[in-house]
C-alpha positions as a Markdown table, in Angstrom:
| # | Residue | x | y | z |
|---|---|---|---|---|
| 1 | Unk | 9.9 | -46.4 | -38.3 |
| 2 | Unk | 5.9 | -46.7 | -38.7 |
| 3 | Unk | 4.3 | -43.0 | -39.4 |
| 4 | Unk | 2.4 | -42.9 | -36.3 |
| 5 | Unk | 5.8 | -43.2 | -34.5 |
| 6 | Unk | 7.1 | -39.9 | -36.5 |
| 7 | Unk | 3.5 | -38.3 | -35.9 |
| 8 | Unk | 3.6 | -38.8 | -32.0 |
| 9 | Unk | 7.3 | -37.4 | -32.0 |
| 10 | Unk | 6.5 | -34.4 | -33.5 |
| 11 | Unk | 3.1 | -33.5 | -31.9 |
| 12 | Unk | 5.6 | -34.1 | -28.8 |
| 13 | Unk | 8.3 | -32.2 | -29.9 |
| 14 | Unk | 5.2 | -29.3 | -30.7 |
| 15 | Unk | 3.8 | -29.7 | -26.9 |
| 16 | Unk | 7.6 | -29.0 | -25.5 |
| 17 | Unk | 8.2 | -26.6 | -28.0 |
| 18 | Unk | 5.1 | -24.9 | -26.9 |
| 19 | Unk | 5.3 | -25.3 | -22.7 |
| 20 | Unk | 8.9 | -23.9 | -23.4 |
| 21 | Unk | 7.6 | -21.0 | -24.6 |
| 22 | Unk | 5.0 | -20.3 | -22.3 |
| 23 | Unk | 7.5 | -21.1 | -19.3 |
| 24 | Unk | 9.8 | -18.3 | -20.9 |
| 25 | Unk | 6.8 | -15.8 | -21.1 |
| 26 | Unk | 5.9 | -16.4 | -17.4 |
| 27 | Unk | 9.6 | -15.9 | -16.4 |
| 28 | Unk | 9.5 | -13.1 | -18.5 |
| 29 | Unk | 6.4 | -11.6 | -16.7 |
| 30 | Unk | 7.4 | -12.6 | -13.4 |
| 31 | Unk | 10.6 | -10.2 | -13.6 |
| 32 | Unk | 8.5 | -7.5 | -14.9 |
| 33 | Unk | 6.5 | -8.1 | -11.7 |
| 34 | Unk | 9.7 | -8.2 | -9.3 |
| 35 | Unk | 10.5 | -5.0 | -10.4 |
| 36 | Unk | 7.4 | -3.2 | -10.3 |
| 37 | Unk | 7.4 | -4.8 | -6.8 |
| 38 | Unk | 11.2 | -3.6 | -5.8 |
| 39 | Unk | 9.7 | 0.2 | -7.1 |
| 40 | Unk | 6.7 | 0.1 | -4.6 |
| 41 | Unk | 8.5 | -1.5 | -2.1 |
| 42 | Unk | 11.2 | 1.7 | -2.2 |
| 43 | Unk | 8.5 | 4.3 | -2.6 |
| 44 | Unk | 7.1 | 3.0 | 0.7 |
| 45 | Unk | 10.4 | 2.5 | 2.8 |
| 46 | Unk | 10.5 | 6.4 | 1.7 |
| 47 | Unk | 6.8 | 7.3 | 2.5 |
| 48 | Unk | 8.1 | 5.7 | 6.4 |
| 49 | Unk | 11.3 | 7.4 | 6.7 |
| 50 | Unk | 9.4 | 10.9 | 5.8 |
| 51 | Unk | 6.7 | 10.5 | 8.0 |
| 52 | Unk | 8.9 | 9.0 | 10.8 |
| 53 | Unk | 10.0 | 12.2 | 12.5 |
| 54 | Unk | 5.8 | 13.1 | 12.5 |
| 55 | Unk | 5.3 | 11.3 | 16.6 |
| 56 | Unk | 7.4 | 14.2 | 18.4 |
| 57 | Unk | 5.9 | 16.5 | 16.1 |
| 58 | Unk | 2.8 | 15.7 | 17.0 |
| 59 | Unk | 2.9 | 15.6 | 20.7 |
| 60 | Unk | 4.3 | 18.9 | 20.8 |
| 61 | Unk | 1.0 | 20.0 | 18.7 |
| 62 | Unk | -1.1 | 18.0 | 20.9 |
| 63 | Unk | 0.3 | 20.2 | 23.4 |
| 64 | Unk | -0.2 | 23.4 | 22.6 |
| 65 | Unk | -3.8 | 22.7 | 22.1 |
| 66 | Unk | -4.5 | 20.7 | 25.5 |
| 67 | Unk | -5.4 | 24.4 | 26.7 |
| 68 | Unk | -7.4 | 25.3 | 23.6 |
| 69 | Unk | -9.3 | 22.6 | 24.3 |
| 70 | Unk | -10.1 | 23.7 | 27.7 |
| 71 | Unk | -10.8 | 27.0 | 26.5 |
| 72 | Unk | -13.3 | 25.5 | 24.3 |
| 73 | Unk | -14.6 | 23.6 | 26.9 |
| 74 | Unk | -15.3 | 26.4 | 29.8 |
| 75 | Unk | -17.0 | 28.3 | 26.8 |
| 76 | Unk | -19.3 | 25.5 | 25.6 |
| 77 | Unk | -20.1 | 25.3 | 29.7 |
| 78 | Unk | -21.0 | 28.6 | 30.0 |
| 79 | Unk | -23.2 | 28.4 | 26.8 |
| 80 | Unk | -24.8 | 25.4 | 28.5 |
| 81 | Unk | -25.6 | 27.5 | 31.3 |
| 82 | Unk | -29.0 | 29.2 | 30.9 |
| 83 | Unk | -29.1 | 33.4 | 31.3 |
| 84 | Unk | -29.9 | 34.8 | 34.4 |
| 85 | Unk | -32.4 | 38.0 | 33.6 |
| 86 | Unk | -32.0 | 41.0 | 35.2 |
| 87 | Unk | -34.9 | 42.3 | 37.3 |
């Protein structure tokens, strides 16, 4: 077998050798990645189920301060209202 025959076999065998081991350490980061991403993805099925129950809470606040807010409003109206002097 001529030498450039055995020369072009092993810079081939070195190229396999060597997309081989790249292809293993991007399997190797792509699980490190998956997991990371299965951890975020449960930390944020729990952020929803905490803050689920929050909408009824809410209206009920909301309601309780519909007459604040009027409150607020008849007082800002009479501060609008200029002062009528005694004579």
């Amino acid at each position: 077998m001529p030498a450039v025959a055995i020369v072009t076999l092993v810079l081939v065998g070195l190229l396999v050798a060597a997309l081989a081991f790249y292809l293993a350490w991007v399997v190797v980061l792509l699980r490190a990645i998956h997991d990371t991403l299965g951890k975020v993805t449960f930390g944020v099925r729990a952020i929803a189920h905490r803050a689920a129950p929050l909408g009824s809470v809410i209206g009920e606040i909301n309601g309780h301060l519909i007459p604040v807010a009027d409150a607020l409003e008849d007082l800002a109206a009479s501060l609008d209202r200029p002062a009528t002097k005694a004579s």
